[in-house]
C-alpha positions as CSV (number, residue, x, y, z in Angstrom):
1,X,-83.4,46.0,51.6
2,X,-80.3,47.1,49.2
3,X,-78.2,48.2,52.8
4,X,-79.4,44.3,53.9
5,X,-77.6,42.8,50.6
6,X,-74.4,44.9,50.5
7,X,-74.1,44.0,54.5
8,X,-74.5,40.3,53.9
9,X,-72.4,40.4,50.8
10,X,-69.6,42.4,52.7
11,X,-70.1,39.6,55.6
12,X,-69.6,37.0,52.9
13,X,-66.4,38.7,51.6
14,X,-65.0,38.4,55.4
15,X,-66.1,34.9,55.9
16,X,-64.1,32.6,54.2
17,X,-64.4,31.6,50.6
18,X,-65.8,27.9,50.9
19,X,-68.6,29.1,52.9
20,X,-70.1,31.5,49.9
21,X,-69.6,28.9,47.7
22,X,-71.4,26.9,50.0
23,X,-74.1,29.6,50.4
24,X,-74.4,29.5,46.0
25,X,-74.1,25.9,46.0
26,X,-77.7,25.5,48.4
């Protein structure tokens, strides 16, 4: 589960920025 989370987080940090906050925002 921990490799899941740093793979999504890393994702996130290649996506753009309005999208995460979108992600915390929901």
């Amino acid at each position: 589960m921990v490799a899941k989370r740093r793979a999504q987080l890393a994702y996130l940090r290649t996506q753009s920025a309005p999208i995460h906050i979108l992600a915390q925002k929901w």
